[in-house]
N, C-alpha and C positions, 0 to 999 in steps of 0.2 A: 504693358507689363502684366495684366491679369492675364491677357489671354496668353503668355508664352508661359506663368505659372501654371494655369490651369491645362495646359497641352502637356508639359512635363508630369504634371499630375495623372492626366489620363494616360499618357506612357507607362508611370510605371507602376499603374493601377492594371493597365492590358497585362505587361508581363509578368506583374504579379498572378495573376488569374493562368495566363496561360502555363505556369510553370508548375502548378497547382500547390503553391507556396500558401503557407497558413500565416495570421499572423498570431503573436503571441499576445498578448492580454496580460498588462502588467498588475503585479500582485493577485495575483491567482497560481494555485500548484499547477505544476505540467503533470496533465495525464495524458495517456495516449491508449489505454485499454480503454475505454469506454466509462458511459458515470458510473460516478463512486457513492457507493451506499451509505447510510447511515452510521455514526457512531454507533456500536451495539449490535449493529446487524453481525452476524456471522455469515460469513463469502467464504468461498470456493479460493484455493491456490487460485491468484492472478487477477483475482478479481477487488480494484482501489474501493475504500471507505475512508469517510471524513473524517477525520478526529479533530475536529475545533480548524486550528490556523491549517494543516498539514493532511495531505491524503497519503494513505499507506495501501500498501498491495503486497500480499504476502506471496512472495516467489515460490521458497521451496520449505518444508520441514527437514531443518538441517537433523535434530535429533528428537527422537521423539523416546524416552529410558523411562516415563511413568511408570509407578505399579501397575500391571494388569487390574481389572477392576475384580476378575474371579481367583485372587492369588493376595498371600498374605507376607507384603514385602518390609526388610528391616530399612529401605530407603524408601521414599516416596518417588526420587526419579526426576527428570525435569522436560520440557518438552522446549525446546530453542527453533523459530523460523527465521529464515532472512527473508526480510521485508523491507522494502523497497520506501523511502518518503521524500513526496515530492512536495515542496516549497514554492514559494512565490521567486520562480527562475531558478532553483536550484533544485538538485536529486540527488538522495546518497542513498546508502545501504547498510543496514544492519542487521548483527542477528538480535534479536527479542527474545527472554526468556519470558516464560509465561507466570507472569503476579507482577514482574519486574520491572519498575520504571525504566522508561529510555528519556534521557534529555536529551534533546535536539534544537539548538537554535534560537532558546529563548523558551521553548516548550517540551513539551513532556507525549509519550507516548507509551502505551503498557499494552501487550495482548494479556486478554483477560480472563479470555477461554479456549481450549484445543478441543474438539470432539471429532469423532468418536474418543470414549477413554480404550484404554487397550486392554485387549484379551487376551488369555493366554492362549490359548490354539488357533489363533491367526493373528496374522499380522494388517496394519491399516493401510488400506491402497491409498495412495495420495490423492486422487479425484475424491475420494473419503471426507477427508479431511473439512472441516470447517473450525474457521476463525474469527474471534470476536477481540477487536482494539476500542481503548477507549484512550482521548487525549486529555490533557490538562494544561496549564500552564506551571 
C-alpha cells in the first residue's frame, strides 16, 4: 500500500515539474509580477505592494484632472487609477480615487499619493507616475 501511494505520488510530483505547473499556497495574494513592496512605498505602474491582508498593483491612470501645481484652479481635480487587488485565491479590479477609501472584502484600501503633481506646460508620461497605497481594515 505505501509503496503504490508513494509511486502515485512521484507520478504526479514528475508531471507536475515537467509541465512547469506551480503550486498555489493557500491564503496568500496571487501575484505574478514580481515582489510586492511595502505599504507606503510609492511603485511605478505594475508594480504590487502590500497593504496589510491584500497586494495591489496599479495598472493604468485612468484620470489624472489635478490642479497644475503652477496654475490657480477653481476645482482641485481628482486623480482615479485601476488598480489591480489580489487576495488569498482571488483578483478584482478597481479604479481608486486618490484620499479615497476602497473596501474590499472585509478590508479597506486608499491610494494616498499620485506624483508627479501636474504642470501646466506638460503633460505626465505614465512611466512618470509613482504611487503610494496604504490598507486598513
Amino acid at each position: 500500500m505505501k509503496t503504490k501511494l508513494f509511486t502515485r505520488f512521484a507520478f504526479l510530483a514528475a508531471v507536475a515539474a515537467s509541465t512547469g505547473a506551480c503550486a498555489v499556497i493557500p491564503d496568500t495574494p496571487i501575484v505574478n509580477n514580481g515582489p510586492a513592496a511595502r505599504a507606503g512605498t510609492a511603485v511605478a505602474l505594475n508594480q504590487p505592494v502590500w497593504t496589510g491582508q491584500v497586494v495591489v498593483t496599479p495598472i493604468e491612470v485612468h484620470e489624472d484632472s489635478r490642479c497644475p501645481i503652477n496654475a490657480r484652479c477653481v476645482w482641485a481635480g481628482r486623480a482615479i487609477v485601476l488598480t489591480r487587488i489580489d487576495g488569498a485565491g482571488w483578483r478584482e479590479q478597481a479604479y481608486l480615487t486618490l484620499g479615497e477609501p476602497h473596501a474590499v472584502r472585509g478590508t479597506s484600501v486608499t491610494l494616498t499619493s499620485v506624483e508627479p503633481g501636474r504642470m501646466t506646460d506638460a503633460p505626465v508620461r505614465a512611466a512618470d507616475y509613482r504611487l503610494t497605497y496604504e490598507g486598513g481594515n
